[in-house]
Each structure stands twice: as structure tokens, then as C-alpha cells.
Backbone bond lengths (Angstrom), bond angles and torsions (degrees), N, CA, C in turn:
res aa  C-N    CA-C-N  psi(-1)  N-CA   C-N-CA  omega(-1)  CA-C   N-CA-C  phi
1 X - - - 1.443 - - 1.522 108.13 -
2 X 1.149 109.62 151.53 1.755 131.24 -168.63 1.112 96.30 -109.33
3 X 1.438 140.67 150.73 1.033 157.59 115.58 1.617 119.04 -61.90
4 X 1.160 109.89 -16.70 1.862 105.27 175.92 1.983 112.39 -160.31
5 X 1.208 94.44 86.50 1.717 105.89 -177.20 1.485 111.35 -96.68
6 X 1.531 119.22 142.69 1.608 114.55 -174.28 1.803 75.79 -105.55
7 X 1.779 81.40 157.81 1.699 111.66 -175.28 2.348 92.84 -63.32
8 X 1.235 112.49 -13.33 1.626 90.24 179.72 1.159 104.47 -85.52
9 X 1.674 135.33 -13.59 1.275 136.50 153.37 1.412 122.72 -39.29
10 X 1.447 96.70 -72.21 1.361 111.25 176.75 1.658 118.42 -33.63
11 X 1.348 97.03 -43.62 2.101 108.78 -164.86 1.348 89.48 -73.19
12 X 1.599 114.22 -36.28 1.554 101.45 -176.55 1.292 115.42 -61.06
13 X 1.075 99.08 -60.80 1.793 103.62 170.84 1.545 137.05 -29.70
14 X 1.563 91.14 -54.00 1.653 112.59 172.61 1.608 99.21 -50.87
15 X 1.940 125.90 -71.52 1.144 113.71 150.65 1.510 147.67 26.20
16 X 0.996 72.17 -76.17 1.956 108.81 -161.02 2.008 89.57 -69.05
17 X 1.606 89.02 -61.17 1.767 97.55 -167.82 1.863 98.78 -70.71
18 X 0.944 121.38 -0.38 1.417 103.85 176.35 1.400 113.01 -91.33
19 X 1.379 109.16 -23.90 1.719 97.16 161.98 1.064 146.61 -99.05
20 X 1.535 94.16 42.28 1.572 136.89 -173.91 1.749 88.83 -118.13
21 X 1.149 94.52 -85.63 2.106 128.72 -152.41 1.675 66.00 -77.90
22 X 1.789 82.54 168.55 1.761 117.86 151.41 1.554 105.10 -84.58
23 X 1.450 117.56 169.47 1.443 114.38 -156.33 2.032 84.29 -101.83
24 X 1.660 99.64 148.56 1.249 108.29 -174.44 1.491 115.88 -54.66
25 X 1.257 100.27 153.10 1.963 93.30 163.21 1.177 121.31 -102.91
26 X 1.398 106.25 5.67 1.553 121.95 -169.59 1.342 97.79 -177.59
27 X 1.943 83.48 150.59 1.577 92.17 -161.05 2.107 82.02 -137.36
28 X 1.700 101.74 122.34 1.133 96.52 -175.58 1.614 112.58 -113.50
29 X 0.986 131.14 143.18 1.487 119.80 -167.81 1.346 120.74 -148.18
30 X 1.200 123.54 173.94 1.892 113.89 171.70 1.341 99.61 -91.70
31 X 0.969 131.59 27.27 1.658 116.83 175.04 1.663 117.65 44.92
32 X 1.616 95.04 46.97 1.703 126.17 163.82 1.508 116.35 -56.07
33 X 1.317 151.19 176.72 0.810 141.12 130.99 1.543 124.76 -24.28
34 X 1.392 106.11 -81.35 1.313 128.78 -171.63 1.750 119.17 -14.80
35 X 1.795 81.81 -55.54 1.352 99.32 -176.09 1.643 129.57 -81.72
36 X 1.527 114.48 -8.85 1.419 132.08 -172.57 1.457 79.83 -100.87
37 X 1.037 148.20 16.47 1.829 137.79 -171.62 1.500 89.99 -98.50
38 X 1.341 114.64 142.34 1.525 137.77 171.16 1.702 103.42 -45.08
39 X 1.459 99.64 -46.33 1.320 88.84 177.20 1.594 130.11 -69.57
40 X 0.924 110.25 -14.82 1.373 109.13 -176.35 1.996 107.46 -101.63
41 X 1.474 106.25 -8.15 1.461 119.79 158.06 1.229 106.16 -66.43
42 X 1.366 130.29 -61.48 1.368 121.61 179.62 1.331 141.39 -83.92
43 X 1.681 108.87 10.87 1.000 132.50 160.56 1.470 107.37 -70.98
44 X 1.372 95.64 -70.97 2.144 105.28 173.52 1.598 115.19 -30.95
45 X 1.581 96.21 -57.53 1.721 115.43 -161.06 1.765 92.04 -52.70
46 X 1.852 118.12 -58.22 0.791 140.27 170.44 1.714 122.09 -14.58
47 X 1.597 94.26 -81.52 1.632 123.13 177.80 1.481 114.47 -66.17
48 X 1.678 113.65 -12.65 1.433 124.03 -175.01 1.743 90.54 58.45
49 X 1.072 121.43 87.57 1.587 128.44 158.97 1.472 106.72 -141.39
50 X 0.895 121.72 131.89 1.773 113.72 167.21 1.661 113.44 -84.52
């Protein structure tokens, strides 16, 4: 566990777990940094997940 992850982490991650998992259809969050980051917008926009 991290105490401080940027949202291009995260997409990596998401990534990573999709060729495991199916890719989310939704992405729910506390409205962290991480996740309001462009990158993790165009990951969603990307993956079609809201």
C-alpha cells in the first residue's frame, strides 16, 4: 500500500488487472486526486467505463 499514487499509476494498474478481471464498467471513487487526473479520464473515456 501507497500512501501517495498519481492517476498514471492507477491506469497502469487498472491495465495490469484487466488481464486478469474484465475491464470495469464503472469506476467508483472518493473523488481523490488520482482519480479526477486526466489520466485516469482517458483511461475511462478510453476503456468506455464511467
Amino acid at each position: 500500500m501507497d500512501t501517495c499514487i498519481s492517476g498514471a499509476r492507477v491506469a497502469r494498474e487498472l491495465d495490469a488487472l484487466e488481464r486478469i478481471y474484465d475491464k470495469p464498467a464503472r469506476i467508483v471513487s472518493d473523488n481523490g486526486t488520482e482519480f479526477k487526473s486526466r489520466a485516469i479520464l482517458t483511461w475511462a473515456h478510453d476503456n468506455n467505463a464511467e
